[in-house]
N, C-alpha and C positions, 0 to 999 in steps of 0.2 A: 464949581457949582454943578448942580446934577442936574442932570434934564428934567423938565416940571413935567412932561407927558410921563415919564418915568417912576416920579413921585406921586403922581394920581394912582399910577398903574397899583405902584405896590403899596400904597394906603389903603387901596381897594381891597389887596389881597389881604391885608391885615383886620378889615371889618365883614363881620359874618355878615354874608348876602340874603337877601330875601329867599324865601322857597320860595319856587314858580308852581302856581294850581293847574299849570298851561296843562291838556290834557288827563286830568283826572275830574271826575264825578264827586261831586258834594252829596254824598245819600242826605235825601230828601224825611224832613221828618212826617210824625204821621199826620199832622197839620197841614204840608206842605203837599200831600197827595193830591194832583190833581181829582176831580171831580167826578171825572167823567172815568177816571179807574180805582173811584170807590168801590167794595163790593163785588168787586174781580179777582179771579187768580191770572197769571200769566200761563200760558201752551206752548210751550218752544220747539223748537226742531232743527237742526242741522243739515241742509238739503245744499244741492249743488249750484254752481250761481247758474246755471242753464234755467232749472225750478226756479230760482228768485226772479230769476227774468223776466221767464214767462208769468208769471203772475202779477208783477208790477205792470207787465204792459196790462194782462187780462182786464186788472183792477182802471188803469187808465182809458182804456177803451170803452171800458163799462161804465167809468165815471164813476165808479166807488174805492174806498180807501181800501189796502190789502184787507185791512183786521175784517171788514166788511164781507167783502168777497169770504175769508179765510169762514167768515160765523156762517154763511151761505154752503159753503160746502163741507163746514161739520155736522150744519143740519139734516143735509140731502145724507149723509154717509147713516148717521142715525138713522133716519127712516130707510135706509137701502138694508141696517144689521137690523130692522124689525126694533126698534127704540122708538119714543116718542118726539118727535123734531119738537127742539127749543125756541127757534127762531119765528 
């Protein structure tokens, strides 16, 4: 008689397993867009974690969220190239 741990094992192997979602993104439909980033584009940038650092603290001291800070100082930069600040 076969070992039953043995027989689960390889029954298991025999039935297609589930796909795991574990670490993947569900793109969001356009229903599903939050609210509050209706009407926005995205601004990205690839900087160093030294710059990420500093700015999450900046943001945390200052008690505003980065995106906040970040609108704050593409306004000032605007008005520093002679543009008209958005903010």
């Amino acid at each position: 008689m076969a070992n039953s741990l043995q027989a689960v094992l390889d029954s298991q192997k025999t039935e297609e397993a589930p796909k795991s979602n574990r670490g993947r993104k569900r793109a969001r439909s356009a229903s599903e867009t939050r609210r509050s980033r209706q009407d926005t584009r995205l601004i990205g940038g690839h900087f160093s974690p030294d710059i990420a650092r500093q700015i999450r603290i900046l943001a945390a001291e200052e008690e505003m969220t980065v995106q906040a800070l970040l609108e704050e100082a593409l306004s000032d930069l605007f008005v520093k190239k002679g543009k008209k600040a958005i903010v």
